[in-house]
C-alpha positions in Angstrom: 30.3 30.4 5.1 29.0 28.7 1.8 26.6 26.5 1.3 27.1 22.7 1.5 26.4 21.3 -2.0 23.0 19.8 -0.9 21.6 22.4 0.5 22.3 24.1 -2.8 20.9 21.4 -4.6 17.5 21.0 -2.5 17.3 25.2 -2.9 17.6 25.4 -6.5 16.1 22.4 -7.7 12.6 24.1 -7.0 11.3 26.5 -9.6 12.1 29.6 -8.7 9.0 31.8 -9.4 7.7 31.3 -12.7 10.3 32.8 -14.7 13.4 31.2 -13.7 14.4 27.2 -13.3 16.8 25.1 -12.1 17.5 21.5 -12.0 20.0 18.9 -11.1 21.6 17.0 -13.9 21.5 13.0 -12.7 22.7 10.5 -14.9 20.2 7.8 -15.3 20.5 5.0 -13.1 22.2 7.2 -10.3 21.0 9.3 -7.7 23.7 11.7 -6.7 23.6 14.8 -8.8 26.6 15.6 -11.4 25.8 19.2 -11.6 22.9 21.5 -12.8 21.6 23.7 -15.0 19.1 27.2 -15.0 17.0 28.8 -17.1 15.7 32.5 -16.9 13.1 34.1 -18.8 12.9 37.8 -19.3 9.8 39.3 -19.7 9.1 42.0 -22.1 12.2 41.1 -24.3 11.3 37.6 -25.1 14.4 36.2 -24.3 16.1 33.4 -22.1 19.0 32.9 -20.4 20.8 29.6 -19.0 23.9 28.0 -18.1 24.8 24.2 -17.6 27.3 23.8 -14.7 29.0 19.8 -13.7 30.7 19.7 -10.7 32.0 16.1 -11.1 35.1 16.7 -13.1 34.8 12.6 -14.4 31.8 13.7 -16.5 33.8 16.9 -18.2 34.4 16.4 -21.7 31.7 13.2 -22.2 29.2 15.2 -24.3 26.7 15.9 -21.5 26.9 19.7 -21.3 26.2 19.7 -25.2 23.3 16.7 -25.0 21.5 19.5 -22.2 22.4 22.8 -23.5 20.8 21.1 -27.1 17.7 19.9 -25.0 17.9 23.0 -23.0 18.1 25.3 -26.4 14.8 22.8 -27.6 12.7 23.2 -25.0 12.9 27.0 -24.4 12.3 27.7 -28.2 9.4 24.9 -27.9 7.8 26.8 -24.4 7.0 29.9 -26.8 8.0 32.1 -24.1 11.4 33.5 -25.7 12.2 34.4 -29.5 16.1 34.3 -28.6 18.6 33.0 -25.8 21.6 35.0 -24.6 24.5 33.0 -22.6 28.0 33.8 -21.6 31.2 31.7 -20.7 34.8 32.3 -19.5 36.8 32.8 -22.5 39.1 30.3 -21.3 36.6 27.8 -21.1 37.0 26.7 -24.8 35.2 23.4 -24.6 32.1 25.9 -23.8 32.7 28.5 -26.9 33.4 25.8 -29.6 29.9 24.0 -28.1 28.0 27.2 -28.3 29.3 27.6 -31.6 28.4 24.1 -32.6 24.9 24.8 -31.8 24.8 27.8 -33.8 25.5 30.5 -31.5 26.8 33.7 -32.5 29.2 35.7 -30.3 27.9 38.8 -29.6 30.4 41.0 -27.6 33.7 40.0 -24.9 33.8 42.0 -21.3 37.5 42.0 -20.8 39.1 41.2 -17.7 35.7 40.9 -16.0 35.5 37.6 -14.0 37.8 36.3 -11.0 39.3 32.6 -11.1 37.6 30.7 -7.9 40.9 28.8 -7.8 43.3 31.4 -8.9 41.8 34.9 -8.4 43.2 35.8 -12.3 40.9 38.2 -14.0 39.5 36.2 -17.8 37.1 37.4 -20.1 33.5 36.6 -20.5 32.0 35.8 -23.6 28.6 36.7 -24.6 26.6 34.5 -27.6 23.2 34.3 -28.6 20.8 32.0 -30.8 17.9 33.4 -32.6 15.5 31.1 -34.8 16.5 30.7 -38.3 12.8 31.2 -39.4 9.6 32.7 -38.0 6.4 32.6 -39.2 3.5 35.1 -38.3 0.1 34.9 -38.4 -1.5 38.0 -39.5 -4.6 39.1 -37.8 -6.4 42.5 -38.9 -5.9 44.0 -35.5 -2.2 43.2 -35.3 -0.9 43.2 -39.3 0.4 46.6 -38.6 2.2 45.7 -35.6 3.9 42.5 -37.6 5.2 44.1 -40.2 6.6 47.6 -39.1 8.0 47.0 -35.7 8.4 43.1 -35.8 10.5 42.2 -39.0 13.2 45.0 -38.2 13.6 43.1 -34.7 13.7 39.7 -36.1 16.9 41.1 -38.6 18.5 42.8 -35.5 18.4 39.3 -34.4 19.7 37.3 -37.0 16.4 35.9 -37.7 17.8 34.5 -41.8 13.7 34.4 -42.8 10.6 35.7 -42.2 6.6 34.0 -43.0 4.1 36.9 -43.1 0.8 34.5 -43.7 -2.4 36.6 -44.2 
């Protein structure tokens, strides 16, 4: 049987290791929870994962997926723990793609047919995007110079990183 929507809630709104978080999205004044939203870092890759998910259909298309996936996008780039973010959306969910777009995701590949309608059981596509920084700038250190500049810039390109700051 699924779980009853506040059981879900009092689960998930607990940080999940130290990797992965979720919490409830309450509007202010309020105390019943509109939805939520998770965010996954992946170690070794430097990268970041999340989705932002309203279950109260009265707050769909009032601008508050966009206001937390911005602060979301903010934050995660802020921690330092992740150098890009990866997400993916139902292609049929084109509020989501024009948003991610907005914020300057690119889309980076479409798995066809891959994911079942809860309401319908149709197969849609997924849509994958991801953000990278416009700009980074390293700080080169004797020790690590080497490291910066050979294996470091060709990642940042792969990623669509537009600039590059070598300081020594």
């Amino acid at each position: 049987t699924p779980m009853r929507r506040w059981k879900w809630y009092k689960r998930i709104v607990k940080g999940i290791g130290k990797r992965k978080f979720a919490h409830a999205i309450v509007p202010r004044g309020e105390t019943k929870p509109i939805g939520m939203h998770m965010v996954s870092f992946t170690s070794g890759y430097r990268s970041a994962g999340f989705f932002v998910a309203l279950h109260d259909r009265s707050w769909w298309g009032q601008k508050v997926v966009e206001e937390i996936r911005r602060e979301v996008v903010d934050v995660i780039f802020r921690s330092g723990l992740a150098d890009r973010i990866c997400c993916q959306v139902a292609a049929r969910n084109m509020p989501s793609v024009f948003n991610y777009r907005k914020l300057g995701f690119r889309h980076v590949g479409t798995f066809h047919n891959s994911q079942k309608d809860a309401g319908t059981g149709e197969l849609s596509d997924v849509v994958f995007f991801e953000l990278a920084p416009d700009w980074v700038c390293e700080v080169l250190s004797p020790s690590t110079a080497g490291f910066d500049r050979v294996k470091k810039l060709p990642i940042y390109a792969e990623h669509g990183v537009s600039h590059a700051w070598l300081v020594d």
